[in-house]
N, C-alpha and C positions, 0 to 999 in steps of 0.2 A: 571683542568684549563690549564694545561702545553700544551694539543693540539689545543687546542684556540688559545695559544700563539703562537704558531708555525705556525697555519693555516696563523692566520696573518703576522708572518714573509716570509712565503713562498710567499703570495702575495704581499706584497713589494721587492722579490727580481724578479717577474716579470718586464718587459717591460711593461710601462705604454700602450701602445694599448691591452695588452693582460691584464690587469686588469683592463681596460674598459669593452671588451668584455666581460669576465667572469663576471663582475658586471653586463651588460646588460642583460647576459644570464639568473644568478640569481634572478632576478627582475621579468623577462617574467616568468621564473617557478615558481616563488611564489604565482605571478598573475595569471598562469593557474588552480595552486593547489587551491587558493582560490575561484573560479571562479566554480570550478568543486563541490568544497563542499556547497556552496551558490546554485547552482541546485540541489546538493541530496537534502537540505534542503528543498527548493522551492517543488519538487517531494511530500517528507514527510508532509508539511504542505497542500499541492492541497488537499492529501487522507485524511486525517484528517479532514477538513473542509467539507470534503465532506458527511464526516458520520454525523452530524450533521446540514447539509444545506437542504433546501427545496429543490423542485424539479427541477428547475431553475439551483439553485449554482451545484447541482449534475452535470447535464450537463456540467454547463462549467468545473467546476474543472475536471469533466471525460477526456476531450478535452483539459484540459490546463498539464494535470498530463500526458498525450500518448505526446502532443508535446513537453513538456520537456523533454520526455526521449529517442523520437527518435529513433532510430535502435543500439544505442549503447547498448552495453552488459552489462555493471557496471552498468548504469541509469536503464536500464529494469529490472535486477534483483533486485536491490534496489524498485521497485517500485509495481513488486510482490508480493515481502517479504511484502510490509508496506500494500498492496490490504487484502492479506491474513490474517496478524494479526489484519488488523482491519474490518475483513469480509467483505468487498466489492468487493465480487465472481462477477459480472460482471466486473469488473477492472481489480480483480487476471485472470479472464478468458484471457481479450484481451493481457494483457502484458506478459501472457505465451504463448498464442499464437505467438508475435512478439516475442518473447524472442526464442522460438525454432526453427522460421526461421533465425536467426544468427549463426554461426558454429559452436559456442559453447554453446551454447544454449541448445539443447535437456539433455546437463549432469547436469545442472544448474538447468533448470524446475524441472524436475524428484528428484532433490535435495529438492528443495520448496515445492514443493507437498508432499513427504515424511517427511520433516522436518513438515510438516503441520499436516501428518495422528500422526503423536507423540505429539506433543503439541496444544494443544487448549487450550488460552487464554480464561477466563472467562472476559466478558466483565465489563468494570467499569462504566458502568452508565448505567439506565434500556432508555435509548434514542438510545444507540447502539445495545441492544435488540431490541428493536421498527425498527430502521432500517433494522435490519436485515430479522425482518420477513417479512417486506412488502419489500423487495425485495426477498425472497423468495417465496412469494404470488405470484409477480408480473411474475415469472417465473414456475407457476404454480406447487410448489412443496409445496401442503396443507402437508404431514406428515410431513416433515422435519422443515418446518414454528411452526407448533404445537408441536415438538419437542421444536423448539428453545425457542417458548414465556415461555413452559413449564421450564425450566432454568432458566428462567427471573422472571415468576414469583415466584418461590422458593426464589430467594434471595431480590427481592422485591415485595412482596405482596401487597402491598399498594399503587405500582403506578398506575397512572389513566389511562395513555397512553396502559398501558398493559393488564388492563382493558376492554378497550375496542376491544382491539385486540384479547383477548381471547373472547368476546363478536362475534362479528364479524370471527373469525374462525369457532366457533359452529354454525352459522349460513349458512356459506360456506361448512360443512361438513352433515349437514341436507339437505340443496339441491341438494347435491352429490348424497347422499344415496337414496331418490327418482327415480334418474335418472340410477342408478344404476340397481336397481331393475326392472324398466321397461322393459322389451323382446322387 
């Protein structure tokens, strides 16, 4: 507590306009640091929402999560990170994209993508399974979809959504194989 004391001493032996100024100064940076943390926040909650919204809320949050991060490098990388761990590869795609057009960017991506090939999160609810496969589906990667549901359903067997999703792949890979065969 003794440099608390002192801090305070040292600014009462200031000139009252320059302990005005330094108060003002301190205010406006406290203001910018709270301001910055309340957009990562904002960021972290768009992607969140996102994995659980219909197809609609996707959208915006898609569009509300790229314009609060902007072109800046702290926002963008925070917003990869949170794409990635919570599997929403079309998101992590765009914000590494923007993230390596910034200067420092390419050491940063190449960071999150590797940080990515080492850890995979297993998801905590079979709804972010679901999510995930149909946007897998939707970018037309049947093995890696039927990898995934396959995960999902190991640790929950019993859900309905998954269900049907494994329903609905075997269906999609019978019609493949068909076409497949055809010369």
């Amino acid at each position: 507590m003794r440099g608390l004391e002192d801090m305070f001493q040292a600014i009462h032996l200031l000139p009252p306009w320059a302990a005005t100024l330094l108060s003002v100064v301190l205010v406006v940076g406290a203001f910018l640091v709270v301001f910055r943390r309340l957009t990562m926040k904002r960021i972290q909650n768009a992607v969140r929402r996102r994995v659980r919204g219909d197809e609609a809320m996707r959208a915006k949050m898609f569009e509300q999560a790229l314009s609060l991060a902007g072109d800046r490098f702290a926002l963008l990388s925070l917003l990869a990170y949170e794409a990635l761990r919570r599997q929403q590869m079309d998101l992590a795609k765009e914000a590494l994209q923007r993230l390596e057009a910034s200067p420092k960017g390419k050491v940063e991506a190449k960071r999150l993508r590797n940080a990515r090939r080492r850890e995979r999160t297993p998801a905590t609810h079979p709804m972010e399974v679901a999510q995930n496969v149909e946007s897998l589906l939707r970018q037309d990667m049947l093995g890696a979809a039927s990898k995934r549901l396959q995960e999902g359903l190991i640790r929950w067997p019993d859900d309905s959504d998954l269900q049907l999703l494994s329903k609905r792949i075997r269906q999609q890979e019978q019609t493949e194989r068909p076409a497949e065969e055809t010369p």
